[in-house]
C-alpha positions as CSV (number, residue, x, y, z in Angstrom):
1,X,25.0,-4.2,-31.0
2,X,22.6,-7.0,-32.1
3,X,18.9,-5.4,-33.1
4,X,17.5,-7.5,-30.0
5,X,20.1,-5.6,-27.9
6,X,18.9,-1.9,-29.4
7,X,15.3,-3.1,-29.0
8,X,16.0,-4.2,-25.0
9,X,18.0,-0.4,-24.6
10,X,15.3,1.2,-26.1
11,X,12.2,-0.2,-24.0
12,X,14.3,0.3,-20.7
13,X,14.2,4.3,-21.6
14,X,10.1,4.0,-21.8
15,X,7.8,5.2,-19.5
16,X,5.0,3.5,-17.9
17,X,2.6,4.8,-20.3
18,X,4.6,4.2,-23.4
19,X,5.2,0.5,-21.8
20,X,1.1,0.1,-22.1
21,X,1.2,1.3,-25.6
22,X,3.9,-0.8,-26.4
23,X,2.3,-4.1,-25.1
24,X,-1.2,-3.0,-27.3
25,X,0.2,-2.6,-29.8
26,X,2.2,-5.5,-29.7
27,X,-1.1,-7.5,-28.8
28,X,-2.7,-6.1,-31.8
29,X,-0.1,-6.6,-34.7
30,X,0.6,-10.3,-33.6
31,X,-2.4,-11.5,-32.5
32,X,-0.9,-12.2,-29.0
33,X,-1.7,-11.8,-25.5
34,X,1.5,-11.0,-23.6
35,X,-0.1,-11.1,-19.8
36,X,0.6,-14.1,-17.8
37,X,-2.7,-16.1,-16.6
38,X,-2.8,-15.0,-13.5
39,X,-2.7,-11.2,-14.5
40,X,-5.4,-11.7,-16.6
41,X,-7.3,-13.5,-14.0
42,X,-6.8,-10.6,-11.7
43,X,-7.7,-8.0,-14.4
44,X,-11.0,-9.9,-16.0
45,X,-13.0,-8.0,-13.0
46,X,-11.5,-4.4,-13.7
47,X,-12.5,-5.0,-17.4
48,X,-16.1,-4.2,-16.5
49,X,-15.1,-0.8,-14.3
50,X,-12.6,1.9,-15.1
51,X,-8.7,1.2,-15.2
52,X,-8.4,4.2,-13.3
53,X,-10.0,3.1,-10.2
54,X,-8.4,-0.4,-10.2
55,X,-5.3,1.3,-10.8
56,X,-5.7,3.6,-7.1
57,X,-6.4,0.3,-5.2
58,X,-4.4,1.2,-2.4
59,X,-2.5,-2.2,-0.8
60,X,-0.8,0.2,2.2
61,X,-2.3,1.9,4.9
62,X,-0.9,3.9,7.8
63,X,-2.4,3.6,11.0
64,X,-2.6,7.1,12.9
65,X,-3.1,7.7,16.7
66,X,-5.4,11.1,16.7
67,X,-5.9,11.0,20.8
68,X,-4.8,8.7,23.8
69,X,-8.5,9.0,25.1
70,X,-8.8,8.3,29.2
71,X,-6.8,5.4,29.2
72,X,-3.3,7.0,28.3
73,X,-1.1,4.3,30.3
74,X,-2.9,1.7,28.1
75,X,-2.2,3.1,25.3
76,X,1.3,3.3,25.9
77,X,1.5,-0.2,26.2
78,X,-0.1,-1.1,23.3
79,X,1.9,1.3,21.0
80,X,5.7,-0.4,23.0
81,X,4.0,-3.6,21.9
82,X,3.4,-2.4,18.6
83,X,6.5,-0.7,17.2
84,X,8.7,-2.5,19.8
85,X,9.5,1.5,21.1
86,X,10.9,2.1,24.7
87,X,9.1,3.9,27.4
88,X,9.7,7.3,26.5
89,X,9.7,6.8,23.1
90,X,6.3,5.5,23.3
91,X,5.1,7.7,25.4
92,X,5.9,11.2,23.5
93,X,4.6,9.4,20.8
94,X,1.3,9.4,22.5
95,X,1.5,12.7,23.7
96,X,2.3,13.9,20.0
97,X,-0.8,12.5,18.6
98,X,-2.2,12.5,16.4
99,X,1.5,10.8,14.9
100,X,1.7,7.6,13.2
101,X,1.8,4.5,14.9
102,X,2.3,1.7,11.8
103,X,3.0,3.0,8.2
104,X,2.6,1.5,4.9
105,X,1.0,-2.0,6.2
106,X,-1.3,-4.2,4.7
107,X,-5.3,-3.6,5.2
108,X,-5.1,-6.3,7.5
109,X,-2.4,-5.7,10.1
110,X,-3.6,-1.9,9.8
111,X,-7.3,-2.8,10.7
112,X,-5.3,-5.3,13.8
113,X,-3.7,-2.8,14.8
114,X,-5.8,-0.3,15.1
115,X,-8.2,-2.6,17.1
116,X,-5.6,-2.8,19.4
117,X,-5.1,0.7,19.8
118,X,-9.3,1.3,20.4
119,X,-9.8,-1.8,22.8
120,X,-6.9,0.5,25.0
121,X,-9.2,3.3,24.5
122,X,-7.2,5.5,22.0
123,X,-9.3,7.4,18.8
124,X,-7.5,5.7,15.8
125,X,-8.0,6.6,12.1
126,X,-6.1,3.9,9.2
127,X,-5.8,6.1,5.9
């Protein structure tokens, strides 16, 4: 086995951490940057802040139905509309509340969504 070929083995048994120490260390030796421009780019404003924090960015969000609220029937609809669920699927999902309606979506679609869901009258939460 060439030393390239040990080197490859060796770096797919690492852990994330060891990874990060890895790439420093790399850096620092050769004088190299080995992020791409656009990752750097991206990370220039964590620099200033924690890596922690930027690190717990959350990118998905789950959309929760906590009550139907007076309009039950209109809620129902929206939720068939929204997961594509039939009737009585739908509807013991409403009854169940608080259940999920949409998980692990974009901020976006989950903010939508929910909108939805409170202009039919239901009490929504996205987490």
């Amino acid at each position: 086995m060439s030393k390239a070929a040990e080197v490859i083995e060796i770096i797919k048994g690492m852990t994330a951490l060891e990874l990060k120490e890895l790439k420093e260390l790399f850096e620092e030796t050769f004088g190299v940057t080995a992020a791409a421009p656009v990752a750097v780019a991206a990370a220039a404003p964590a620099a200033g802040a924690a890596a922690a924090p930027a690190a717990e960015e959350k990118t998905e969000f789950d959309v929760i139905l906590k009550a139907a609220g007076a309009n039950k029937i209109a809620v129902i609809k929206v939720v068939r509309e929204l997961t594509g669920l039939g009737l009585k699927e739908a509807k013991d999902l409403v009854d169940g509340a608080p259940k999920p309606v949409k998980e692990k979506v974009s901020k976006a679609d989950a903010e939508a969504v929910a909108a939805k869901l409170k202009e039919a009258g239901a009490e929504v939460e996205v987490k």
